[in-house]
N, C-alpha and C positions, 0 to 999 in steps of 0.2 A: 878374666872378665872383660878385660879391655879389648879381646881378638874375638871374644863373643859379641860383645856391641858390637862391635867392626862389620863380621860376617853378615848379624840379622839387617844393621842397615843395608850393606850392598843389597842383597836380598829383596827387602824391598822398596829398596832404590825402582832396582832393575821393573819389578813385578808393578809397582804403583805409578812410575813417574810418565808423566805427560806432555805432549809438547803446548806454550803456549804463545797468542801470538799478540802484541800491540793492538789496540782497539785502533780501529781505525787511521792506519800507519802513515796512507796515503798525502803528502803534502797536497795537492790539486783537487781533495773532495767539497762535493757539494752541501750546503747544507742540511738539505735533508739525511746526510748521512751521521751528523752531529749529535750529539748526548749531553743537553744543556745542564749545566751547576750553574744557581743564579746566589750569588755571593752579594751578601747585605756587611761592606766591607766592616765597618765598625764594630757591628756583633759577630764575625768569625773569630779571630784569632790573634792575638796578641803578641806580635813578633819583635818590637823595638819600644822597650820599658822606656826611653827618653823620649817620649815623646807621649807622656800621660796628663799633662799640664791641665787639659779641660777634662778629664773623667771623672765622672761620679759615678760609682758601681750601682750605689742605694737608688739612683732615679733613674727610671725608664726613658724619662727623655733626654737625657746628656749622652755625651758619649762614653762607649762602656772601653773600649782600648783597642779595638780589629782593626789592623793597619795591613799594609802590603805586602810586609815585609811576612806578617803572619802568615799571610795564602801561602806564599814561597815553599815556608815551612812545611806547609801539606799539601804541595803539589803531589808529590808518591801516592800519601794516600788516597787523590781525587784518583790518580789513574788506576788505583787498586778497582775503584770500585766502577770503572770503565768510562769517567768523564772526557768529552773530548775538548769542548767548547765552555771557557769558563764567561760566565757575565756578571760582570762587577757593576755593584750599585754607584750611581755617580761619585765621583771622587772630586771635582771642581772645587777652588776656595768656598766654602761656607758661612755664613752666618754663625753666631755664638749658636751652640748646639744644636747647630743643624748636622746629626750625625747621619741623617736619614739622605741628604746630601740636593734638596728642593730649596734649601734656602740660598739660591747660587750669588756669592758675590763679585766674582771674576771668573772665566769663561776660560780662560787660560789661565789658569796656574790651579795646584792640586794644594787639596785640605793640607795643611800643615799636619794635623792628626793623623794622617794616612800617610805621608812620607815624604816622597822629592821624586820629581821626575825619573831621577838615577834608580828611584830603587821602582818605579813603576816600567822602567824601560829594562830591568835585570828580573820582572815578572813575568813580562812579555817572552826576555829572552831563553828563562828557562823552562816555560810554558813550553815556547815552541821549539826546543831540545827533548823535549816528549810527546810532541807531534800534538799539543792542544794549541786549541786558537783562545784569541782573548779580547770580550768584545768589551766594551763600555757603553752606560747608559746615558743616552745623552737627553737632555730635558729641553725641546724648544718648546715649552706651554710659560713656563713660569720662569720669575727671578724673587729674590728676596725683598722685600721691602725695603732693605737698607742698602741695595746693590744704587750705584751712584743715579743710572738711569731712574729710577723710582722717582725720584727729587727733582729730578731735570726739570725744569719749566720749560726747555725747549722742547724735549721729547714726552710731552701730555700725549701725544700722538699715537706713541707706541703702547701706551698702559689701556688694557679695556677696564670697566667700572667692574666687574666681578671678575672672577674665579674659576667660578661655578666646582669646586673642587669643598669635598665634606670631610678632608682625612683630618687627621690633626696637626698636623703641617699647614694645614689649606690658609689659617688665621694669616702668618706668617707671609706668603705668597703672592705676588703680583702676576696677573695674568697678561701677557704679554698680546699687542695686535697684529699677529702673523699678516695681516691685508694688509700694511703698509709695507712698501717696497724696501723701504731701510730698515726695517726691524727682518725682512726675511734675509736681507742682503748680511746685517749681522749675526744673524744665526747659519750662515752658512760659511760662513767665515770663519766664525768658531768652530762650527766640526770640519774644516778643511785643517784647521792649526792641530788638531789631536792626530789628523790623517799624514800629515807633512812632518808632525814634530818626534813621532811614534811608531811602531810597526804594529800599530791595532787592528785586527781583522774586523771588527764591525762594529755599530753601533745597535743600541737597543734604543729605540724614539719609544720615550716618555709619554702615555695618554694620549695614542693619536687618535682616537674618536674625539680628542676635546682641542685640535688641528685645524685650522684650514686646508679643505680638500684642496685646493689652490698651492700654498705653501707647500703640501706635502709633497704633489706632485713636481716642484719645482726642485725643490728641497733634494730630495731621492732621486729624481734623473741627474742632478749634479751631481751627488756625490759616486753616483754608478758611470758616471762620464768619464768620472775621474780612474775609478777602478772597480770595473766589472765587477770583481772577484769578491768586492766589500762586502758584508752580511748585513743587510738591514731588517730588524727587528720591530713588530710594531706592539708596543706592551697596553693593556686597555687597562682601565681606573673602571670605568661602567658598566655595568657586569650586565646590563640592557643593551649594550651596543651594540648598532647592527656593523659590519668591518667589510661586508661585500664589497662597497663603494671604494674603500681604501687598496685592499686585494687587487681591485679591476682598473683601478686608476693610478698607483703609485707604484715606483720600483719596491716596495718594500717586498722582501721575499718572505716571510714567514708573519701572523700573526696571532697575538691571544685568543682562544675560542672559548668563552666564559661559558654559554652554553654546555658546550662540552667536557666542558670542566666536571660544572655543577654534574652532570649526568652520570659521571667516572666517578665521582668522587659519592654521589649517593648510591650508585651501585655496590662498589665493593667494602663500603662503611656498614653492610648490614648482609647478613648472609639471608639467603631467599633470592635476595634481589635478582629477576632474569639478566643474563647477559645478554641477551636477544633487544632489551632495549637500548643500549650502546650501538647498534646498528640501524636499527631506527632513527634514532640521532643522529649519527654519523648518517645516512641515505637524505634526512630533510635540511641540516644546518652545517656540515663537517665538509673540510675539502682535502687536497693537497699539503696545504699550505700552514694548516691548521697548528700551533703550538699545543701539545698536551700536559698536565699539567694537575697534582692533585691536590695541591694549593699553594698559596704565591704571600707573601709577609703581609696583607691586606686580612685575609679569610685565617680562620680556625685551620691549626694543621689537619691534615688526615688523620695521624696518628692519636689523634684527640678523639676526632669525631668515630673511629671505630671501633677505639677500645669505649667509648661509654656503650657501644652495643655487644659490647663482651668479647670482642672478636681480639685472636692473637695477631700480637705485630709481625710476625713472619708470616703469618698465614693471609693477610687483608693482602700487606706490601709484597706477596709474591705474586696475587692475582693482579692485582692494580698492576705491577710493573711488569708483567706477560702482556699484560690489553697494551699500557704505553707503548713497549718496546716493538710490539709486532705487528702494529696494525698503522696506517696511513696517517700522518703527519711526523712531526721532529718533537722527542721526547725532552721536558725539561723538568728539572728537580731542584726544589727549593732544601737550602745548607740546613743541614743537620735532618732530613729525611733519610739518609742512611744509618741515622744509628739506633733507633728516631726518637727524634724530641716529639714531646707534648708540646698544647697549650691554644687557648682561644687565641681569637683573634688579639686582643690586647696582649699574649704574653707570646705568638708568634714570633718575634723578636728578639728574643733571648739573646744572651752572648750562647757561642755554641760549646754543647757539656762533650768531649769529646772521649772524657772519662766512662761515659754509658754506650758505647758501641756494643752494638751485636753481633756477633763474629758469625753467626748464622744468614744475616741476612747480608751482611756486607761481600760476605761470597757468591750471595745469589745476585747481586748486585753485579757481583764481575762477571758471573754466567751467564743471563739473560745482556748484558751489553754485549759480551763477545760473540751468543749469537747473531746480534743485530748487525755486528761488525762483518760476517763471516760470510751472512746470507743476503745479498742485496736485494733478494726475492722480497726479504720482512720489510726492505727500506722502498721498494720501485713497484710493488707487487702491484696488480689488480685487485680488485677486495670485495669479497662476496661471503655472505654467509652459508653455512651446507646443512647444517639444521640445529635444532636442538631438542633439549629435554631436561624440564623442571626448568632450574635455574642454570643449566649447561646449556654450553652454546659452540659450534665449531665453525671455525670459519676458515677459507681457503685465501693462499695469494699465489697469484703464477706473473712469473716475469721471464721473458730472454727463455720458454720451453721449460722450465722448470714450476715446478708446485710445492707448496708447503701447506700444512694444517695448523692449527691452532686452537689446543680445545681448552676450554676455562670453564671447570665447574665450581658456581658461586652458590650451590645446593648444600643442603644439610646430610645431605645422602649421597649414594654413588649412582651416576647417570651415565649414559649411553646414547652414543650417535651413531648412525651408519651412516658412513659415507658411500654413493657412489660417482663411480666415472672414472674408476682405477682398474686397469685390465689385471687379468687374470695372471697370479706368479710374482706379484709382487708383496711389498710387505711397506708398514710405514714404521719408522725407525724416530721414537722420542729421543729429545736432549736434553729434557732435564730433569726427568725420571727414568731416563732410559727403557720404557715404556717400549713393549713389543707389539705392532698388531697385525695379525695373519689373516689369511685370505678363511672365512667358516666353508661349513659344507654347502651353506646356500649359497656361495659365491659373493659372501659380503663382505665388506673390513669395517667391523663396529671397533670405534671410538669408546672404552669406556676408562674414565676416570674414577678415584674415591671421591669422598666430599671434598670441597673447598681446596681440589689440586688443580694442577694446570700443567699443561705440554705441547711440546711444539715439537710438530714431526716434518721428516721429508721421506721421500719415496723412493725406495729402490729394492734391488731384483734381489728376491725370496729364495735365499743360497741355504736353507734350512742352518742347521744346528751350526756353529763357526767352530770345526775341529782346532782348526788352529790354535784359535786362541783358550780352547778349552783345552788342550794337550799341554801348551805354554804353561796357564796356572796351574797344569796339574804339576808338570815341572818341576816348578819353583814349590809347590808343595812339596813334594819329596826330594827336592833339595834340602828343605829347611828341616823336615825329617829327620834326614842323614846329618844335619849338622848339628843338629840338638843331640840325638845318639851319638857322635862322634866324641863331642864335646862331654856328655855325661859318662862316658863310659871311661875319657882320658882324665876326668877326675876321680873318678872311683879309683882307678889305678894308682892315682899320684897321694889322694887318701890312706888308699891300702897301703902303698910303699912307704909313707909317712907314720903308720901305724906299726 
């Protein structure tokens, strides 16, 4: 029995195994080439039990146990599912139950609940021993009430009389006066001491529609003075804000497209919905630059809002994550959408259940990242729509002479697109239904999907049936043939001769 396992594995070793490669292996890439995991450190993962002092499990607002040492622990499985770029929620000294990390009381030095610099600088290090970067969120809007500045009577100056901030931290929070030259001089200070003290690739700025456009711009060519190469992230709180002005005047290189959000996120929460308005979107409010996103620890998860329309969690999260992955901005995924957690906006937050993973989706997870990885056409593309039908929509990208398709059907039925502007003799080759489509006798290559699938194809020369690789598996089938006959016939012998 034991040379029969042996044999069937080799077998189909040989006949199944495939090569794979690093997502995004490259030390020197751009952001836009990035696969953001935004890590709410408190509620991931629980790695260093001595340090539970302030938790209370039973209340939403303490802290539930997610320290640094925890992410460490699941670094493997973030690369499993193709993360390149992690962004951890602020870690700074705290306020009592400030898990959320707004209540900042020193600027330099890290929560006690989260760890020690040593174990924040062995996150970094093994981060980027798997080619991920690792950004931090950094908060110049607000400090804690109880942070020493608050009290100053010297510094009235730098405190404005509101907030303007409605989350439930907001009570808590002092809004700080970016327009005074010593309040920006000390918030630059602070993010030079994470930059100098660290090997952090970026920062994620906290609410900069509620920023001085002033500050910001000061703020971000400093720290890009300092190092080109930094990632600057602009995260929005007001889901009305308009971010042009920030884009067009600050180094910030990437920022939240709430718009766009909302749009992505009521699209594939409900089948019918056209994918043809996603383009529309993206043509009047979408750029470059754009962060995508199907919700963020503020809003109701996705996985909330599309199962109450019946819809299954692989089938929503593989369309949603075909639009992210392939089409124009930098794709970013709130912890625990890969397995996926529920819950409204108030239980958004959760510590993360790691126990209800879905092994279905967490592979398509690593399959749509690695193409995004493979093909810089999905990352640099030009971006146009080629038509659609019902709730299907096909869209093209070409970068560097190259083209790719992109069909997402968000129909209740099976649809069809014809593309053209593809010569004659070619063929378009799916990758994630391995999907075939051939030139018809009109000289067309119609696009058709079933319901509610999605594929991403590229182009090339229409070499008909692949003898090859159909002689190969025929092969290995009559290999395994022969060795099942071999095998049953040297027991029947050893039986008889036993009998």
């Amino acid at each position: 029995m034991k040379k029969t396992a042996f044999l069937l594995a080799l077998i189909l070793f040989f006949a199944f195994t495939v090569n794979s490669k690093p997502i995004s292996a490259q030390v020197d890439r751009q952001i836009q080439d990035e696969i953001i995991y935004n890590i709410l450190v408190d509620r991931f993962n629980n790695g260093d039990f001595n340090r539970d002092d302030q938790i209370r499990i039973d209340d939403p607002n303490a802290y539930q146990g997610g320290d640094l040492q925890g992410i460490i622990l699941k670094l493997d499985s973030l690369i499993e599912i193709g993360v390149t770029t992690l962004s951890l929620s602020p870690i700074m000294a705290n306020a009592e139950d400030g898990y959320h990390g707004y209540w900042i009381e020193d600027f330099n030095s890290i929560d006690e609940q989260f760890g020690t610099m040593e174990d924040l600088q062995l996150l970094i290090e093994e981060a980027h021993d798997r080619n991920m970067k690792v950004v931090l969120e950094f908060v110049p809007n607000f400090i804690s009430s109880t942070h020493p500045i608050a009290s100053d009577p010297e510094k009235e100056d730098w405190i404005l009389e509101r907030n303007n901030v409605s989350t439930d931290w907001g009570e808590e929070a002092v809004a700080l006066n970016q327009e005074n030259p010593e309040v920006q001089e000390f918030l630059i200070e602070a993010a030079e001491f994470w930059m100098n003290e660290t090997e952090i690739d970026g920062f994620k700025l906290h609410a900069v529609e509620q920023s001085s456009l002033d500050f910001l711009e000061k703020f971000t060519t400093k720290i890009k003075d300092q190092n080109p190469e930094f990632y600057l992230i602009g995260d929005v709180l007001n889901e009305d804000a308009d971010t042009e002005e920030i884009i067009n005047n600050t180094a910030i290189d990437i920022v939240d497209n709430p718009s766009l959000y909302q749009s992505m996120s009521d699209t594939f929460s409900e089948l019918g919905q056209p994918v043809s308005d996603l383009y529309d979107e993206f043509q009047e409010n979408a750029t470059d630059s754009d962060l995508l996103y199907m919700d963020n620890k503020y809003t109701d998860r996705f996985t909330q809002k599309f199962s109450e329309n019946g819809r299954n969690s692989l089938t929503a999260w593989t369309l949603a994550l075909t639009y992210m992955y392939t089409t124009p901005g930098v794709p970013s995924i709130l912890q625990g959408s890969e397995l996926p957690m529920y819950g409204d906006a108030s239980q958004a937050q959760k510590l993360m259940q790691f126990n209800s993973g879905d092994a279905e989706l967490t592979e398509f997870h690593n399959r749509i990242s690695s193409l995004r990885s493979e093909f810089p056409t999905l990352v640099y593309g030009d971006f146009e729509i080629v038509g659609s039908s019902g709730a299907m929509s096909v869209f093209k990208r070409t970068y560097d002479g190259n083209t790719m398709y992109i069909a997402i059907n968000n129909d209740d039925k099976a649809q069809s697109v014809a593309v053209d502007g593809i010569e004659s003799g070619m063929q378009l080759r799916g990758y994630l239904g391995d999907n075939l489509v051939r030139e018809n006798d009109k000289g067309e290559y119609k696009i058709g999907l079933a319901r509610e699938t999605a594929e991403v194809y590229v182009i090339q020369s229409d070499a008909g049936f692949n003898w090859g690789f159909i002689g190969f598996v025929g092969g290995i089938f009559l290999l395994f043939v022969f060795v099942v006959i071999y095998l049953s016939r040297k027991q029947k012998k050893r039986e008889a001769k036993n009998g």
